[in-house]
C-alpha positions in Angstrom: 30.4 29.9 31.9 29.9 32.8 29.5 30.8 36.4 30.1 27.0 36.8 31.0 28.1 37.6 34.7 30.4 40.0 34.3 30.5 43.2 36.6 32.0 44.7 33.5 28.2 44.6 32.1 26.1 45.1 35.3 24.4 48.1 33.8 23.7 46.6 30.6 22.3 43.2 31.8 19.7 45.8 34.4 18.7 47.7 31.0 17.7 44.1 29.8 15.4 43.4 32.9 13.5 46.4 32.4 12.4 45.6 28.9 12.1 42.0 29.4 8.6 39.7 31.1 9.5 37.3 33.3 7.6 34.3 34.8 9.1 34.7 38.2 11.1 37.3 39.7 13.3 36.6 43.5 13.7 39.6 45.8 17.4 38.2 47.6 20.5 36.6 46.4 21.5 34.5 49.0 21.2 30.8 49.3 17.2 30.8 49.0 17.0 33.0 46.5 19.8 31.4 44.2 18.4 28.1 44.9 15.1 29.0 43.5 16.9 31.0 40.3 18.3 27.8 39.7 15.2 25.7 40.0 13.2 28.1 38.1 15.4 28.3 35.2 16.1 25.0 34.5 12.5 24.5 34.2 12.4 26.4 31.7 10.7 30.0 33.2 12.1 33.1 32.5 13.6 34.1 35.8 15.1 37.0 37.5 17.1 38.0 41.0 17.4 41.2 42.6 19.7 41.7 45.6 20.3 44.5 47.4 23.7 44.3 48.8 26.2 41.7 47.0 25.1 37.8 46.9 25.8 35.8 49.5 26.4 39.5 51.6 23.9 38.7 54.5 22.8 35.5 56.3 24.6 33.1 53.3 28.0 34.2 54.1 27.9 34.4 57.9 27.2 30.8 59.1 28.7 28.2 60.6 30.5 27.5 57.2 28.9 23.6 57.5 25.9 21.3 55.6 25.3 19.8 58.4 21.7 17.6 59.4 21.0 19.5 62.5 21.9 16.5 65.3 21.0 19.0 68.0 17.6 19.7 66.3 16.6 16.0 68.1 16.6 17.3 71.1 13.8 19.2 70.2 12.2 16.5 68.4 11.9 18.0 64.8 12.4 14.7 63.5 10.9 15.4 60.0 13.4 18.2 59.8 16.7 16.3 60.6 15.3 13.6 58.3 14.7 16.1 55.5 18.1 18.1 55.7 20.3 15.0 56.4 19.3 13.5 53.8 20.2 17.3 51.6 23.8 16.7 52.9 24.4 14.3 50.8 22.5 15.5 47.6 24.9 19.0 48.1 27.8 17.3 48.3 27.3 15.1 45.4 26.3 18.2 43.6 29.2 20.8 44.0 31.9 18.3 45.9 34.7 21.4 44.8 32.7 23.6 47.9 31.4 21.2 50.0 33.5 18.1 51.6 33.1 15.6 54.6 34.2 16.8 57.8 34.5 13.8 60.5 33.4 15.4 63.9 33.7 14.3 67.5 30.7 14.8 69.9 33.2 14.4 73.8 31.2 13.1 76.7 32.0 14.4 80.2 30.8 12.9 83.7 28.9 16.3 84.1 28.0 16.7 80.6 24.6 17.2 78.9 25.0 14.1 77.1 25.5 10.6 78.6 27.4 7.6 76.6 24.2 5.9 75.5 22.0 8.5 75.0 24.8 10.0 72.5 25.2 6.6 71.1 21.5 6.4 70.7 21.1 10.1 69.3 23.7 9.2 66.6 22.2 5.9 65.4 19.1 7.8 65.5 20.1 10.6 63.4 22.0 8.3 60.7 18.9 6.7 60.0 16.6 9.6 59.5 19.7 11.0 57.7 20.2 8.6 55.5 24.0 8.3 56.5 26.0 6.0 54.1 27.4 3.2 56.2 31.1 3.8 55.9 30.3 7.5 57.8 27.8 5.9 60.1 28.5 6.8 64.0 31.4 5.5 65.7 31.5 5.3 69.9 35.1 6.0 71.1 36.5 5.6 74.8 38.3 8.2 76.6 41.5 7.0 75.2 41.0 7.0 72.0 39.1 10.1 72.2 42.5 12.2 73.6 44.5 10.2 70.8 42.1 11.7 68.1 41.7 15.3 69.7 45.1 15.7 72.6 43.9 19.4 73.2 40.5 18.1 74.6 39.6 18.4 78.4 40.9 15.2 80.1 39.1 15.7 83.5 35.8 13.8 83.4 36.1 12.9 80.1 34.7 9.6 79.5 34.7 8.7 75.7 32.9 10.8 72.5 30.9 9.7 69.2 32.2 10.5 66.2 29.8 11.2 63.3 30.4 13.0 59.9 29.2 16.5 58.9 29.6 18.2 55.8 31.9 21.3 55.7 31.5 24.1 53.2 32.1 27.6 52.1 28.8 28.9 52.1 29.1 32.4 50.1 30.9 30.1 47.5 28.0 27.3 47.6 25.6 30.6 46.9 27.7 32.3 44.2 27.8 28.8 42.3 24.5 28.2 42.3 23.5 31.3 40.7 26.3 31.0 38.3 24.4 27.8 37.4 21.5 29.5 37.3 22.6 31.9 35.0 23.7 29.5 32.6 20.1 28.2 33.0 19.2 31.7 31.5 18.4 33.4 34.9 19.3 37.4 35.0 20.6 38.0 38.2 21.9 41.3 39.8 23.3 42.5 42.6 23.3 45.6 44.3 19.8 46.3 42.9 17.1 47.2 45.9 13.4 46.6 45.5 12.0 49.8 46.6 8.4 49.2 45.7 5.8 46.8 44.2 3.8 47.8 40.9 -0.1 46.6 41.4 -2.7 46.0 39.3 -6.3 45.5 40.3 -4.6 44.2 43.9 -2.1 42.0 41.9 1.8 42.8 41.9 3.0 42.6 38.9 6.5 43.8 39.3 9.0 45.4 41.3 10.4 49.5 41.4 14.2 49.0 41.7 17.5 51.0 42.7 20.8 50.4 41.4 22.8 51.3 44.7 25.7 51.5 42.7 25.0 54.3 40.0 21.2 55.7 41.0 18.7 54.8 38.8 15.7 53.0 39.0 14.1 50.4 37.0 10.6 49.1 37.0 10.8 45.1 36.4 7.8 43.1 35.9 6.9 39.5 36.5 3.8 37.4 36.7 5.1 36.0 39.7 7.5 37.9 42.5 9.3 35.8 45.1 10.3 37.6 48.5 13.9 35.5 49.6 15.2 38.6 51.6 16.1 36.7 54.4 16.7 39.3 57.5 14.2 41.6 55.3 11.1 39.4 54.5 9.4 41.5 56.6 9.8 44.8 55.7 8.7 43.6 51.9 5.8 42.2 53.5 5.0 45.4 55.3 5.7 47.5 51.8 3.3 44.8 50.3 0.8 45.8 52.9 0.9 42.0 54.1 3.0 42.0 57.6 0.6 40.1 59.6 0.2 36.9 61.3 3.9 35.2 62.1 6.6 37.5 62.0 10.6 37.1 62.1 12.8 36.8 65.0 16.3 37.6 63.9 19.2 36.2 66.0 22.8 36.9 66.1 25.9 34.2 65.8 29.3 34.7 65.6 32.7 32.5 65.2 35.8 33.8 65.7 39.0 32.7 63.8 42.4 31.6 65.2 45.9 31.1 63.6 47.0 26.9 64.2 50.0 28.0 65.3 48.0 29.2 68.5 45.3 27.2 68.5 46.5 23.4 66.8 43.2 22.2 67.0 43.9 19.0 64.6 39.7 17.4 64.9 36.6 19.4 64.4 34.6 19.1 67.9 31.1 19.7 68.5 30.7 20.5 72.3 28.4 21.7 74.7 28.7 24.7 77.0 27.7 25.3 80.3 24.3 26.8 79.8 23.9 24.2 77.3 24.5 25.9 74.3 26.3 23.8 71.4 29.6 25.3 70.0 31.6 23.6 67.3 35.5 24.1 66.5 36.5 23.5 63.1 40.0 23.3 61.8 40.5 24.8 58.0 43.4 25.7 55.7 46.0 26.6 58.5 43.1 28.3 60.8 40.9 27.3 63.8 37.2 28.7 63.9 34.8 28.6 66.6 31.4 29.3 67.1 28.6 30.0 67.4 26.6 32.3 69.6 22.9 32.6 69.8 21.6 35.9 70.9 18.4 37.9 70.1 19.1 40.8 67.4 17.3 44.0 66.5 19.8 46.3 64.9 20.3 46.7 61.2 20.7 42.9 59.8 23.1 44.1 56.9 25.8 45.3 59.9 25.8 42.6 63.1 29.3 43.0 65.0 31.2 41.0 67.2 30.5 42.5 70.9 32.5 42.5 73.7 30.6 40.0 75.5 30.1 37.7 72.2 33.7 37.4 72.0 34.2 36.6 75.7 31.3 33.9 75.9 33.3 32.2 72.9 36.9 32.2 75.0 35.3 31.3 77.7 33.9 28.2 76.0 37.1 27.4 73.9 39.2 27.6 77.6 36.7 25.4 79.2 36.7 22.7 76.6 40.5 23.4 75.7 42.3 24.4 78.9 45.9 24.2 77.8 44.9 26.6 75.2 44.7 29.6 77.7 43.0 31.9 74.4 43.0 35.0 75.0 40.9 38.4 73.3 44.6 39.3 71.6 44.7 35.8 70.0 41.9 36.4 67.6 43.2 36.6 64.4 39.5 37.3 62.8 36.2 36.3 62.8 32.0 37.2 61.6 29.1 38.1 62.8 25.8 36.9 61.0 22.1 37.6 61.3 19.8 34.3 61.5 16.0 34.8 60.6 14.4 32.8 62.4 10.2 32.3 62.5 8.9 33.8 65.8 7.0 31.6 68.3 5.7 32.8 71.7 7.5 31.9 74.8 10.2 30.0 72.5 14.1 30.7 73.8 15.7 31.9 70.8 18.2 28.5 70.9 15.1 26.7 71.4 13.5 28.2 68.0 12.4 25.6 65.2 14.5 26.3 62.1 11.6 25.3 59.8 10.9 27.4 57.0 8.3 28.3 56.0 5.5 29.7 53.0 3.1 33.0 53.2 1.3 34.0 49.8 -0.5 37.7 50.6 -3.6 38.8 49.0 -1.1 40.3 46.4 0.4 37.6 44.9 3.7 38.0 47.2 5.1 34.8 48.0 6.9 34.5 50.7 9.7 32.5 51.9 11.2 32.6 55.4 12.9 30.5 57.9 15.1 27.2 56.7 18.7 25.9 56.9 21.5 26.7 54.5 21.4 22.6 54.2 18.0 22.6 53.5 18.3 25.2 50.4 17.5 23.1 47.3 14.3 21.5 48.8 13.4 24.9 49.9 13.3 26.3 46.0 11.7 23.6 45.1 8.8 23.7 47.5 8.4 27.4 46.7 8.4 26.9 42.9 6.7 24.0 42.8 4.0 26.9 44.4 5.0 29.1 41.3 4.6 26.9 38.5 1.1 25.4 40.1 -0.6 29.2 39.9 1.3 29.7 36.6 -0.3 26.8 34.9 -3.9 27.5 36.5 -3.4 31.3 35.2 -1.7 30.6 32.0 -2.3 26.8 30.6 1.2 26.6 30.3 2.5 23.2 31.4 5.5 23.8 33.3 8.4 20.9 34.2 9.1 19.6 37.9 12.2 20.0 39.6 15.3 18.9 37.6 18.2 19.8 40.6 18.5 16.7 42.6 20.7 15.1 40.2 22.0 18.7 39.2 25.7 19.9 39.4 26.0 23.2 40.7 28.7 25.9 38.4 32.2 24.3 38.5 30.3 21.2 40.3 31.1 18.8 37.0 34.4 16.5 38.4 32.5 12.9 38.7 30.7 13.8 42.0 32.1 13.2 45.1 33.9 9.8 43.9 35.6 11.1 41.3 36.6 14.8 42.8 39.9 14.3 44.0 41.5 12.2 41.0 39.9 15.1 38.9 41.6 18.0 41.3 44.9 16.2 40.8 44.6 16.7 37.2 44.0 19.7 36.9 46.6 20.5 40.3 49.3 19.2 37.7 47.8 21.2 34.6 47.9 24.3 37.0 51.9 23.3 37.5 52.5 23.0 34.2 51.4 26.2 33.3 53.9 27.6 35.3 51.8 27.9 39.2 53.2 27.1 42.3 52.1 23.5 43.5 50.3 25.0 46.5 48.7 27.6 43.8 47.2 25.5 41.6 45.9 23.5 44.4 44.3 26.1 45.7 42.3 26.9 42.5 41.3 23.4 41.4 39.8 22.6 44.7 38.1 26.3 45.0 36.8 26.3 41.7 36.6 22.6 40.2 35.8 22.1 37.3 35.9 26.0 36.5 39.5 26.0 37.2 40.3 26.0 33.3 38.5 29.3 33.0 41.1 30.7 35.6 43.8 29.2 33.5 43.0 31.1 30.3 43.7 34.1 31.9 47.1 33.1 32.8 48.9 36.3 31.5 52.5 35.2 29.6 54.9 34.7 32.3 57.4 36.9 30.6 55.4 40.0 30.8 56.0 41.3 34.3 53.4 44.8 33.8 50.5 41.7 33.1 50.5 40.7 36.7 49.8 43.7 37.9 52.4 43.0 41.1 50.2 40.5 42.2 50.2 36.4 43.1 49.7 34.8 39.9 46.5 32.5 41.7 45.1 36.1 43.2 45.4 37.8 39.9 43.8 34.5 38.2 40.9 34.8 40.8 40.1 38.5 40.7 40.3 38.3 37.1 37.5 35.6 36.8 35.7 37.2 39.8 34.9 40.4 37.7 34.3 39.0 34.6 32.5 36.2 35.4 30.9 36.2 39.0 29.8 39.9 39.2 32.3 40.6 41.7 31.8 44.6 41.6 33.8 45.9 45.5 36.7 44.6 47.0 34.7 43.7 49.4 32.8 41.2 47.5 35.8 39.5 46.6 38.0 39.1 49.5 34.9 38.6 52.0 32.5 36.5 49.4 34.5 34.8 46.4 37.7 34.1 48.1 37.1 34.3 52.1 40.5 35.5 52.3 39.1 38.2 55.0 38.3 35.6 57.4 40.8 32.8 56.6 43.8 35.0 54.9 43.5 38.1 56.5 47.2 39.1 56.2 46.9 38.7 52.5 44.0 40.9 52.5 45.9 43.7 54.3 48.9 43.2 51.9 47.5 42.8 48.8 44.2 45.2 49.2 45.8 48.0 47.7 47.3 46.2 44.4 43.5 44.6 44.2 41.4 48.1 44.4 43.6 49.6 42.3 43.0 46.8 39.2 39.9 46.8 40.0 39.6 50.3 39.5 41.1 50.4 36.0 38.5 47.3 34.8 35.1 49.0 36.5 35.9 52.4 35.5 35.7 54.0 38.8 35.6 57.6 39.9 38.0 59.1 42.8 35.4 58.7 45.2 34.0 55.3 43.8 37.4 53.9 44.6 38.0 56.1 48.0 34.5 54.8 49.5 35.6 51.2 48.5 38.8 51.6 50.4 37.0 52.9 53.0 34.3 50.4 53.4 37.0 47.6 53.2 39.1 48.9 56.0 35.8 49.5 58.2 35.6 45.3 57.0 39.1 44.8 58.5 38.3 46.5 61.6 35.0 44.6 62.3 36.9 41.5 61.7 40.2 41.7 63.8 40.1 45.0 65.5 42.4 46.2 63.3 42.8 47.3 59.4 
């Protein structure tokens, strides 16, 4: 990557957007809206994002952290779906196997269970053929023997065997933040912290946007032949400023997962169980931690703020204790944990468990098009259903002949390590380059799986060892990451990079209360902030500490 994602810049690279003509403009940085940046460019159209809050901030960092194929989505019959998005696993995977990595799962099966032996074994075989599963991750049927081997904190009473199948786990502001890096080395001019306020019309047509930068005030106009509402949570409220709200509407939801230390909760398999009211949970082991989640609740306060509630918490203990008895968790054992808003496609009479999913296309009399619904999974065939859309009005309006999609074969930013077969001989390398340059073992591990084959940018910034006032009294691999966030993934709070580039809030949460001080106050220095710049900053990352653990 180039310095043309720097934070440093932010102001500048927004002065270029207002002078420039773009073929498509996206209203949204999360997964959707980076997914179609990247499509976009690398077909060759001049494209352009806009997001309000930081990338990745709503819906895209907030999930269940997995590309999975939506096994429970048979129940409801969406075949074509689970076809569609199993198959994506893979293609995500293969594309960006530093963020995204096989996670064996176990499905138990209990004498008063919602799912019976051969109606599990049957759902599985089922879904890795309309998956397109590879045959060495293909369902396996365990009995209730080897099922306790694989996961000992499992319920023993009733249990009668499980299937184990394979999901894909990932870090899902990471995914998002890579593929727009991508897409900016495609050429894309992306933004964040930039709201669309307003559309500019003319003769009924939009041809651009009025914009805020929410950091230092001022507005922008930025046009575009073609203007692409990926807001998630906020599709509608573009489509009511676009005069267009009519017809199908969204129906957001709320989820949340809370995190535990291993030492607490030593979960050692990720599980995917059913609750009592039939709800599906999963709990996922990663780096040291235990997560579990999630809920599935109807939501209609501000989508940029969902908490954890009381009872949210409590439905998740309650499940975890049913499922893991021994464990005995408890409210005070929550060592962290999220809350995220899903926008979900509203159908009459539909429970809000029970909602498809499926995403969906609206163009308005306008011009707007509009993308809502759809999986994180599902992301790259998303973009390029919606600019396939693009490029066909483009070429009817303009002649133009405009390529077809180029990203099934694509490597996503730091993606290039010889795809999923050739990622962890290529880790190890660089693991050992990372040593040599003086890191910890555990450091450079750290980095070359997080940021693959990016990692060598991180290592150029490796200050000489001798010069103690260089690090700044921080971890070498922190300083090497919040360097390279700011100067080349528009990291512009401390938020953004302890929540969104490193997930330290949720996964390392005591590093984040030791180290957030040392971090805002670099950070300070390179962005130039004023007293109250860096006081609100503070502020809003203790307020993020809170929400997280009940505690800053």
């Amino acid at each position: 990557m180039t310095a043309s994602f720097s934070a440093i810049n932010r102001t500048e690279y927004l002065q270029d957007m207002a002078n420039a003509q773009f073929d498509i403009l996206v209203i949204g940085g999360g997964i959707t809206g980076a997914g179609i940046a990247l499509d976009a460019a690398s077909r060759g159209l001049k494209t352009a994002v806009v997001e309000m809050q930081d990338f990745a901030a709503g819906t895209s960092s907030r999930s269940t952290k997995l590309v999975h194929g939506g096994l429970r989505y048979l129940k409801q019959f969406e075949v074509k779906m689970v076809a569609e998005v199993g198959r994506e696993r893979a293609v995500v995977y293969e594309n960006g196997p530093h963020v995204t990595t096989p996670e064996p799962m176990l499905l138990p099966i209990y004498t008063a269970g919602t799912f019976g032996r051969f109606s599990t074994s049957l759902g599985l075989m089922v879904y890795d053929r309309l998956a397109g599963v590879k045959y060495s991750e293909r369902r396996k049927m365990l009995n209730a023997g080897a099922t306790a081997d694989m996961e000992p904190l499992l319920r023993k009473e009733g249990l009668l065997g499980s299937g184990l199948y394979v999901e894909y786990r990932t870090d899902d502001a990471r995914l998002t933040i890579e593929v727009m890096k991508e897409a900016v080395r495609y050429g894309a001019q992306a933004v964040n912290y930039v709201k669309a306020d307003g559309f500019m019309k003319e003769n009924g047509q939009i041809i651009g946007i009025q914009a805020t930068d929410q950091i230092h005030g001022q507005t922008y106009q930025l046009r575009a032949s073609k203007v692409i509402n990926a807001s998630g949570p906020w599709v509608d409220e573009l489509r009511k400023t676009d005069g267009s709200r009519e017809g199908k509407t969204l129906q957001m939801t709320k989820g949340i997962h809370l995190v535990f230390d291993s030492s607490r909760f030593p979960l050692r398999q990720a599980v995917y169980f059913d609750t009592p009211d039939g709800r599906m949970v999963f709990a996922v082991p990663r780096d040291g931690k235990t997560y579990v989640g999630t809920t599935d609740t109807v939501y209609t306060d501000d989508p940029a703020h969902p908490l954890i509630s009381e009872s949210d918490r409590d439905y998740v203990i309650h499940a975890i204790n049913g499922m893991f008895p021994q464990m005995s968790i408890r409210a005070e054992d929550v060592e962290s944990g999220w809350a995220g808003v899903r926008p979900l496609i509203h159908e009459e009479g539909k429970d809000p468990s029970e909602i498809s999913r499926k995403d969906e296309v609206w163009v308005s009399a306008s011009g707007l098009i509009t993308i809502a619904g759809g999986k994180l999974t599902g992301y790259r065939k998303m973009a390029e259903m919606v600019v396939d859309l693009a490029a066909r009005q483009l070429e009817k309006e303009t002649g133009q002949s405009i390529k077809v999609c180029l990203t099934k074969k694509m490597p996503i930013s730091g993606g290039n390590v010889g795809g999923s077969a050739g990622f962890e001989s290529y880790a190890e390398r660089k693991i050992k380059d990372g040593v040599a340059l003086g890191l910890e073992r555990r450091a450079a591990e750290r980095l070359a799986r997080t940021y693959g084959s990016n990692v060598d940018a991180l290592y150029d910034r490796m200050p000489d060892p001798r010069t103690k006032a260089e690090w700044h009294g921080l971890p070498p691999e922190l300083l090497l990451m919040l360097k390279y966030a700011i100067e080349e993934e528009m990291t512009v709070t401390p938020a953004d990079f302890f929540v969104r580039r490193t997930g330290d809030l949720f996964f390392r949460i005591n590093e984040v209360r030791e180290w957030k001080t040392t971090v805002i106050r670099y950070m300070s220095q390179r962005l130039l902030w004023t007293d109250e710049q860096t006081e609100a900053y503070r502020q809003e990352l203790d307020r993020l500490l809170l929400e997280a653990s009940g505690k800053k």
